[in-house]
Backbone as a ProteinNet text record, in pm:
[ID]
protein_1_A
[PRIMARY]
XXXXXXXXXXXXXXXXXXXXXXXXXXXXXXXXXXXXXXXXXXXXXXXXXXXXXXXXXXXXXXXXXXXXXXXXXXXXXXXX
[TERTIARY]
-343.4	-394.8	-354	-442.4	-401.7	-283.5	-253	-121.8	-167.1	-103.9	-171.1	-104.8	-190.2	-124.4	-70.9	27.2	163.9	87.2	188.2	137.2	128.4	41.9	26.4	148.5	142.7	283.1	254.7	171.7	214.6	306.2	387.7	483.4	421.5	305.7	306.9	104.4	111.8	-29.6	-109.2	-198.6	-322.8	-283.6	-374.1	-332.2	-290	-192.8	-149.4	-186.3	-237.7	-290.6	-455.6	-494	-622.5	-619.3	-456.3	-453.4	-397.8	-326	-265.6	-370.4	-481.1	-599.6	-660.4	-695	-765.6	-650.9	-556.1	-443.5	-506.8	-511.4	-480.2	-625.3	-732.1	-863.7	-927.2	-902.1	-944.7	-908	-767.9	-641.3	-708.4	-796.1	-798.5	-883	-1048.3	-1134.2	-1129.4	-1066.9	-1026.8	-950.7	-826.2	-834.9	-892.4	-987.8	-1043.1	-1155.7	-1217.5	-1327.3	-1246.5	-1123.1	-1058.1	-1052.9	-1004.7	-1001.7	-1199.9	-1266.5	-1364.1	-1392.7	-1407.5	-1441.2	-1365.8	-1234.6	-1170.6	-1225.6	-1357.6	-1392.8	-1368	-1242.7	-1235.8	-1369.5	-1410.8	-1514.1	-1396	-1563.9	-1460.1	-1412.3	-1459.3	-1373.3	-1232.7	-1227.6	-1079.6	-1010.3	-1075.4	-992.6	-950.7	-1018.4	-987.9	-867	-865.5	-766.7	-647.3	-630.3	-515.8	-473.4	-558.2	-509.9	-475.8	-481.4	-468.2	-356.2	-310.7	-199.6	-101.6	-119.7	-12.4	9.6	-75.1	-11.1	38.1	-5.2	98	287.3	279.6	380	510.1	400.2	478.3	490	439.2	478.9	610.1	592.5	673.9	849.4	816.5	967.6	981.6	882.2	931.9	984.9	928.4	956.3	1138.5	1173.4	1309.7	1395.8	1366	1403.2	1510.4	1393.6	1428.7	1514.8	1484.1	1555.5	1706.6	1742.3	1892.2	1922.3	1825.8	1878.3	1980.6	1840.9	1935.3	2068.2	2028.4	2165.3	2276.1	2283.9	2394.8	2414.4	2331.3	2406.9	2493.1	2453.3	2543.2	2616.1	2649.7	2691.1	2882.6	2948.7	3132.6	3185.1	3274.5	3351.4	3271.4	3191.4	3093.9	3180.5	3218.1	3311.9	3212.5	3188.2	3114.3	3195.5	3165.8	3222.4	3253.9	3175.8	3192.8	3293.9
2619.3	2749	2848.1	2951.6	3054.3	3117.2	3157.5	3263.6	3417.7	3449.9	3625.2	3721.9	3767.5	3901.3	3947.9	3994.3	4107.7	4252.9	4324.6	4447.9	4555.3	4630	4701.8	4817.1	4761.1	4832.1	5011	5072.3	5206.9	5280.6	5390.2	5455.6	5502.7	5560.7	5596.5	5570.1	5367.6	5362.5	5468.3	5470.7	5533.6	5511	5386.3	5287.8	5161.3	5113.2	5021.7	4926.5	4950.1	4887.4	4804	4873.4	4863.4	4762.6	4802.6	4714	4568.7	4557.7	4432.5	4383.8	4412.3	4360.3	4277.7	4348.4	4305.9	4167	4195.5	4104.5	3947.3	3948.1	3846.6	3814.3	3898.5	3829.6	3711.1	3654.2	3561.4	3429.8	3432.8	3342.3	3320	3454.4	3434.2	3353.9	3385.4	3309.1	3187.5	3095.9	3038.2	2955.8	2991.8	2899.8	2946.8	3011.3	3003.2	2900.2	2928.5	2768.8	2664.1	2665.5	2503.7	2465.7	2613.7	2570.1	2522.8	2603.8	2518	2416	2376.8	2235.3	2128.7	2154.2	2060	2082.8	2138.9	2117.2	2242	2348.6	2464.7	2569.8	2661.2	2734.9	2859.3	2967.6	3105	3129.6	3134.3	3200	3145.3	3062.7	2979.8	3019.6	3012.2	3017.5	3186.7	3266.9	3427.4	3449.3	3358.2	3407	3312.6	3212.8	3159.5	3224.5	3293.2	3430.9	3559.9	3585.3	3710.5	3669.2	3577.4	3493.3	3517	3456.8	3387.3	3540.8	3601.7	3819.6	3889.2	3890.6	3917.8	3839.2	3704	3653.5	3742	3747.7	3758.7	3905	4020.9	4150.9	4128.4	4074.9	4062	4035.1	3908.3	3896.3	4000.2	4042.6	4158.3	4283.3	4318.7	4399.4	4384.3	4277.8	4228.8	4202.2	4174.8	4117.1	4268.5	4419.1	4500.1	4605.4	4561.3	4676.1	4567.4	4455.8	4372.8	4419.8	4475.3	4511.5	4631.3	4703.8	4854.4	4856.9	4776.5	4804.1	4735.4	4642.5	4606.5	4672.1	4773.8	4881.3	5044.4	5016.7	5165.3	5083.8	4955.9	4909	4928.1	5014.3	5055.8	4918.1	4966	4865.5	4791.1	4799.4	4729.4	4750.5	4615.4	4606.5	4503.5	4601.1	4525.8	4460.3	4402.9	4323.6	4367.6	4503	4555.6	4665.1
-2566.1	-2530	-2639.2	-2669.2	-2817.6	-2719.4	-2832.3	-2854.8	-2786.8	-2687.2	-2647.6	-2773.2	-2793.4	-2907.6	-2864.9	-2937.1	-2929.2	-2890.3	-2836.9	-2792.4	-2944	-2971.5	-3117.4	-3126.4	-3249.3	-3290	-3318.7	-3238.1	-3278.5	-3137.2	-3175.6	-3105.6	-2977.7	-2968.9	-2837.1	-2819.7	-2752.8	-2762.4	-2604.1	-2677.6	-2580.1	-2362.3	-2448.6	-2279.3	-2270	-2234.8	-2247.9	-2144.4	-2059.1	-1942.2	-2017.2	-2100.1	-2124.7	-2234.4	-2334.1	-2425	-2403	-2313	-2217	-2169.2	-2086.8	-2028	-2189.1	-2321.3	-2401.5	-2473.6	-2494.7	-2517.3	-2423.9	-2291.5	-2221.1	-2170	-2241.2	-2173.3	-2222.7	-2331.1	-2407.7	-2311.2	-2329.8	-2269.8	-2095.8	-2051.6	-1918.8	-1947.8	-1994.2	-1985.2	-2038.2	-2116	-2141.7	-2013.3	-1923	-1826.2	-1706.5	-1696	-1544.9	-1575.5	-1700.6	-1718.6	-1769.8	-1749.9	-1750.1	-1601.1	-1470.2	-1359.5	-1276.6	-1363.2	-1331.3	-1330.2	-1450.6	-1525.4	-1437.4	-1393	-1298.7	-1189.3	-1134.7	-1015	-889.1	-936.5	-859.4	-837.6	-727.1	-781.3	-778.4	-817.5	-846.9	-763.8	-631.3	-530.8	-510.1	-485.4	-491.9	-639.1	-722.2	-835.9	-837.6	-812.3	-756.9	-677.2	-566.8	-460.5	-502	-581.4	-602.3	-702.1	-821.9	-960.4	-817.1	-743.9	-680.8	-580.5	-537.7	-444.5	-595	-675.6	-795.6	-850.3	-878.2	-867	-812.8	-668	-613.1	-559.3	-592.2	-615.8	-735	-862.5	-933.6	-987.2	-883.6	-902.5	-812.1	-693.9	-590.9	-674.1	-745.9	-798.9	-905.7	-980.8	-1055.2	-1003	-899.7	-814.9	-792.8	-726.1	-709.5	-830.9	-902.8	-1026.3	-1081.5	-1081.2	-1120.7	-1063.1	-909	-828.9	-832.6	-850.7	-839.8	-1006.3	-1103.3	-1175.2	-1223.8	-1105.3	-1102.3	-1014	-895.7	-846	-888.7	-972.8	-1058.4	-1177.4	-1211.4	-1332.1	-1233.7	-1101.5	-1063.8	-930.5	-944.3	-871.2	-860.4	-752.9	-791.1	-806.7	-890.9	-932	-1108.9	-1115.3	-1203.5	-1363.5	-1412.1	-1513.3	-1605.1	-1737.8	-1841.5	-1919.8	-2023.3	-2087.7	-2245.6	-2277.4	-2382.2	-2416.3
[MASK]
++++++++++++++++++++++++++++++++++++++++++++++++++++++++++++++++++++++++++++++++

């Protein structure tokens, strides 16, 4: 599968939402007609990309708030 491009290196882009979408659309189309070709249709292949998103806002979601609360967490002794 190609490589997704790096996000563009200027300081403060436009939209980044828009440029992330163009980053990863190639890569998409690319495997949703692999999940075809194996026989999935779109609809299924839709709701398992929209199941597998919300999965993984979900742990980002968590991921970041165990982040924060272990930087103002009392007692919290770094190592530097």
């Amino acid at each position: 599968m190609p490589k997704i491009a790096d996000t563009i290196t200027q300081p403060q882009p436009t939209d980044r939402r828009l440029e992330c979408e163009r980053a990863l659309e190639e890569d998409f189309q690319v495997f949703t007609s692999l999940a075809e070709g194996a026989g999935w249709s779109w609809q299924e292949i839709a709701l398992a990309l929209m199941e597998l998103t919300e999965d993984y806002v979900m742990a980002m979601r968590l991921s970041t708030k165990i982040a924060e609360n272990a930087s103002v967490a009392p007692g919290n002794k770094t190592l530097h």
